[in-house]
C-alpha positions as CSV (number, residue, x, y, z in Angstrom):
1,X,-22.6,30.5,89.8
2,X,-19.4,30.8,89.7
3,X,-18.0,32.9,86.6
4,X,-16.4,30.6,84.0
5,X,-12.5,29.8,83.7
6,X,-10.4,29.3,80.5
7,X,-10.7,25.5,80.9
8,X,-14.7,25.5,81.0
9,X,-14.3,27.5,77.6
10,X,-11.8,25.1,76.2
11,X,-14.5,22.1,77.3
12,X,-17.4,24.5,75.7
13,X,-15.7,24.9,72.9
14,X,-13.9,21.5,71.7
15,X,-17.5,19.9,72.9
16,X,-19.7,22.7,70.4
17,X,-16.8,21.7,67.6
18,X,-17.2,18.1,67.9
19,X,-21.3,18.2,67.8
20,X,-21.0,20.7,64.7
21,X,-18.6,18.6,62.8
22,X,-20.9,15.4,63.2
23,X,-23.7,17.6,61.9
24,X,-21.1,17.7,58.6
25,X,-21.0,15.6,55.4
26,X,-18.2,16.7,53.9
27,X,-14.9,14.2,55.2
28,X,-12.7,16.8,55.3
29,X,-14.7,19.3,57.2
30,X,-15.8,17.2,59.5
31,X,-12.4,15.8,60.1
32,X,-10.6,19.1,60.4
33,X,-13.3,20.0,62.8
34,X,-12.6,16.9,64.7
35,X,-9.1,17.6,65.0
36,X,-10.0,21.5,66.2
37,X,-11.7,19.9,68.4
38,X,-9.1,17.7,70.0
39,X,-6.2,20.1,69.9
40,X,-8.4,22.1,72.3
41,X,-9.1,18.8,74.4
42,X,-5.5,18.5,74.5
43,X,-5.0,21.9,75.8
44,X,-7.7,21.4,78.1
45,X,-5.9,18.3,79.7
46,X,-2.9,20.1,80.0
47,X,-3.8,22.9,82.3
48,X,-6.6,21.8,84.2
49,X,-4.6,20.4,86.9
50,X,-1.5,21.2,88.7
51,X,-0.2,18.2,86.8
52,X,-0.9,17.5,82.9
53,X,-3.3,14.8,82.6
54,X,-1.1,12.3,80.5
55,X,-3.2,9.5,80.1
56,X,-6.0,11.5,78.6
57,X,-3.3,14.0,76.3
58,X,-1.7,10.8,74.9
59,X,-5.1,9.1,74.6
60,X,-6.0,12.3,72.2
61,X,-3.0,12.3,70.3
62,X,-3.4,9.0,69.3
63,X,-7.1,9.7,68.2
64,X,-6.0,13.1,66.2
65,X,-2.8,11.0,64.6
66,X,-5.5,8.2,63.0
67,X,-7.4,11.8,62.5
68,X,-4.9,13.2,60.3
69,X,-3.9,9.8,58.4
70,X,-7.6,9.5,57.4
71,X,-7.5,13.4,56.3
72,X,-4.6,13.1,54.8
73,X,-5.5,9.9,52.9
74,X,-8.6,12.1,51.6
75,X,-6.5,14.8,49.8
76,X,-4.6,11.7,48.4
77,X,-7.6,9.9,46.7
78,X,-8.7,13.5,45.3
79,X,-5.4,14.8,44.4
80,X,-3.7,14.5,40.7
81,X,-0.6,12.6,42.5
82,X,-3.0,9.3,43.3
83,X,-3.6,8.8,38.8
84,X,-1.3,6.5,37.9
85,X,1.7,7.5,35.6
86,X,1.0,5.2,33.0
87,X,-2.9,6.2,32.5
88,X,-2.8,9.9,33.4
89,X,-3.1,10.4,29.3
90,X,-6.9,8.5,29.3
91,X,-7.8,10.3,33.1
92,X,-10.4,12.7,31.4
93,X,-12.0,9.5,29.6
94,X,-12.9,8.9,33.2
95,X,-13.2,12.3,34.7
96,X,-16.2,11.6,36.7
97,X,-14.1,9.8,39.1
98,X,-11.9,11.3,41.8
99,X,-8.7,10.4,41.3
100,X,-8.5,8.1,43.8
101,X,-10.9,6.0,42.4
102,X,-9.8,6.1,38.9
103,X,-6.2,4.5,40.9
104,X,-8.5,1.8,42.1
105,X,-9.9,1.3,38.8
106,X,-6.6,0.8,36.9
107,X,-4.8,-1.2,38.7
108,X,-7.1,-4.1,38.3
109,X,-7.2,-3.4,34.3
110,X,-4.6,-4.2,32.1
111,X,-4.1,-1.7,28.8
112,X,-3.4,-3.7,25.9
113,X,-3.5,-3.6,21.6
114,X,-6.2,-6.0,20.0
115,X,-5.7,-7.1,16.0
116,X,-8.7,-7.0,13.9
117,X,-11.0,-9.6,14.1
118,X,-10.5,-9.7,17.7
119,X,-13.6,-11.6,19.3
120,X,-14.5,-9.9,22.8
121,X,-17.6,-11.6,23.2
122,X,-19.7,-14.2,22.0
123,X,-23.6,-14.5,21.7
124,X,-24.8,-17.5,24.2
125,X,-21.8,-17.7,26.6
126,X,-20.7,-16.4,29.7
127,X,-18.4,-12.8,29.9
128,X,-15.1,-13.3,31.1
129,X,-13.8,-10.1,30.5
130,X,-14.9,-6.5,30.8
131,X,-13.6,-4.4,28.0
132,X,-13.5,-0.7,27.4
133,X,-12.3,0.5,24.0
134,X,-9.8,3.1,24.0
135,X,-9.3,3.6,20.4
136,X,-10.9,1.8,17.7
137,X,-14.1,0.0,16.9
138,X,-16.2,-3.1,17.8
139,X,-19.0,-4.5,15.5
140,X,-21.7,-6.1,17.4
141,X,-23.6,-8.6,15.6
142,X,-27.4,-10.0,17.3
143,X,-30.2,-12.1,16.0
144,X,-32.3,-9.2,15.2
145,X,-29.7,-6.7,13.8
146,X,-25.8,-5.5,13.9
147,X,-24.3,-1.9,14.7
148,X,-21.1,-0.6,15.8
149,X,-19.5,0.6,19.0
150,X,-17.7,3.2,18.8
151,X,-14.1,4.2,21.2
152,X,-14.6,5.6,24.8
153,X,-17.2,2.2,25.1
154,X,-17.5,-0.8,27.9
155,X,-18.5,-4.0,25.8
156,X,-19.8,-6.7,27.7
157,X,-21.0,-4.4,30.9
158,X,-24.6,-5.4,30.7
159,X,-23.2,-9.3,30.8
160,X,-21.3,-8.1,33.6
161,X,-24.1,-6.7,35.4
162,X,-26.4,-8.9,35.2
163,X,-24.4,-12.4,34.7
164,X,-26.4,-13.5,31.8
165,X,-25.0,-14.7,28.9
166,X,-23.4,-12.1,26.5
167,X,-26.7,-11.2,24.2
168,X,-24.7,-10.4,21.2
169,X,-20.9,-11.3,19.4
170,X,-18.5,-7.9,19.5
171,X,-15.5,-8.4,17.5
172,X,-13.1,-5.3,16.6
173,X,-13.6,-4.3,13.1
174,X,-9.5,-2.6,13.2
175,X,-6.9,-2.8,15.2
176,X,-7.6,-1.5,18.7
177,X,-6.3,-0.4,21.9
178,X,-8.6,-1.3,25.3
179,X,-8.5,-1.6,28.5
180,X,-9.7,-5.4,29.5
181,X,-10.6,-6.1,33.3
182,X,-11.4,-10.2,34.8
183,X,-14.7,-10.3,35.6
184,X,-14.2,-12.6,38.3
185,X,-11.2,-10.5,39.7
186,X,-13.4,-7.2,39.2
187,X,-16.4,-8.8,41.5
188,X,-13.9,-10.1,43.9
189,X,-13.0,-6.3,44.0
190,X,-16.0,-4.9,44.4
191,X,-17.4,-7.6,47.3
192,X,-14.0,-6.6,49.3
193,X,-14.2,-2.1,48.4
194,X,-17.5,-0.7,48.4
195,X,-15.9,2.4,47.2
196,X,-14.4,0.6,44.3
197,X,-18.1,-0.9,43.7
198,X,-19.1,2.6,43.2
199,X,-16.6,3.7,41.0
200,X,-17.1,0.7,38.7
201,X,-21.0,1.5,38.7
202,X,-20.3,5.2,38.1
203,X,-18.4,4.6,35.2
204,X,-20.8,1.8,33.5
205,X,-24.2,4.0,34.7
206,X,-23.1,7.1,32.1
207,X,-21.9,4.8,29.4
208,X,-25.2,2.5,29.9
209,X,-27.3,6.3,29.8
210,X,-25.0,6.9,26.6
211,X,-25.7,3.6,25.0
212,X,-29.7,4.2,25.7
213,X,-29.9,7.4,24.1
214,X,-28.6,5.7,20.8
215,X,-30.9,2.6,21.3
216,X,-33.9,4.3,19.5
217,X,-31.8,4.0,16.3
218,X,-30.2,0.5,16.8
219,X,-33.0,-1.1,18.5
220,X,-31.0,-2.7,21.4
221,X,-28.8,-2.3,24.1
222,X,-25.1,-3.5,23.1
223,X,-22.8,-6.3,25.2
């Protein structure tokens, strides 16, 4: 056998980088090993003839470009520059989300002030709008009891989950600042992003656990 040359390394190599980074969950390890492992292609190409192979260097550009859009995207979605200016002040309300996400999240939400009195849902008919309190108070009223919801809440997530009727009325008891989503526009959202879907699931999952630690005292799940 014939002892081995730099370019059978540099095949060796990128190859043994490329199978290792598919063994990888993470995104960004596997896509920075991906890229490794074209760079070396890319050398590779370059010297193994007497003449660069340019079809196959340009071919691997283009595939470590897309490569480094994707990775770059991913320090985006998980960096503090993807929260939007205008809700960075609620973010750690909804820490559990990468930022990217959260960016998702709010901008198909709209942040608005509610009087008191308020009506966000009504008992027998269908939920229109997803709400999340920010500050304040909503007093849920059902036929077998009443309670209170306090801030950092969804109201009307269960409706919204299943697409039952709302199973109680919630109407602030003071003035109140919320975030209110369009159901319809939310599902329209989540059919088109799965990892919006996600996000939105995330969110509703730990105030649902939330909501059914306190249910031993109230006796039911709120809106």
């Amino acid at each position: 056998m014939e002892d081995l040359i730099l370019t059978d390394y540099l095949v060796f190599a990128a190859a043994g980088i490329f199978v290792l980074g598919y063994l990888i969950i993470n995104q960004v390890v596997l896509r920075m090993m991906l890229l490794i492992g074209t760079a070396l292609y890319i050398w590779y190409y370059a010297i193994v003839d007497s003449t660069p192979l340019w079809p196959a260097i340009w071919a691997s550009v283009a595939t470590g470009t897309a490569n480094i859009v994707g990775l770059m995207g991913l320090f985006y979605r998980r960096s503090a520059w993807a929260i939007p200016k205008e809700f960075r002040d609620i973010y750690p309300l909804f820490n559990s989300l990468p930022p990217g996400d959260f960016r998702k999240l709010m901008r198909a939400t709209s942040r608005v002030a509610r009087p008191d009195g308020y009506k966000l849902t009504a008992a027998g008919t269908n939920v229109s709008t997803l709400y999340y309190i920010l500050e304040g108070e909503a007093h849920i009223e059902k036929p077998n009891g009443s309670f209170s919801v306090p801030q950092n809440n969804f109201v009307g997530e269960v409706a919204y989950l299943t697409g039952n009727a709302a199973s109680g009325t919630a109407i602030l008891s003071r003035e109140s600042s919320v975030l209110e989503w369009d159901v319809n526009v939310l599902k329209r959202h989540a059919a088109r992003d799965p990892r919006f879907r996600l996000a939105l699931y995330a969110l509703i999952s730990v105030d649902l656990a939330g909501k059914v630690s306190r249910s031993v005292s109230t006796g039911s799940l709120e809106d």
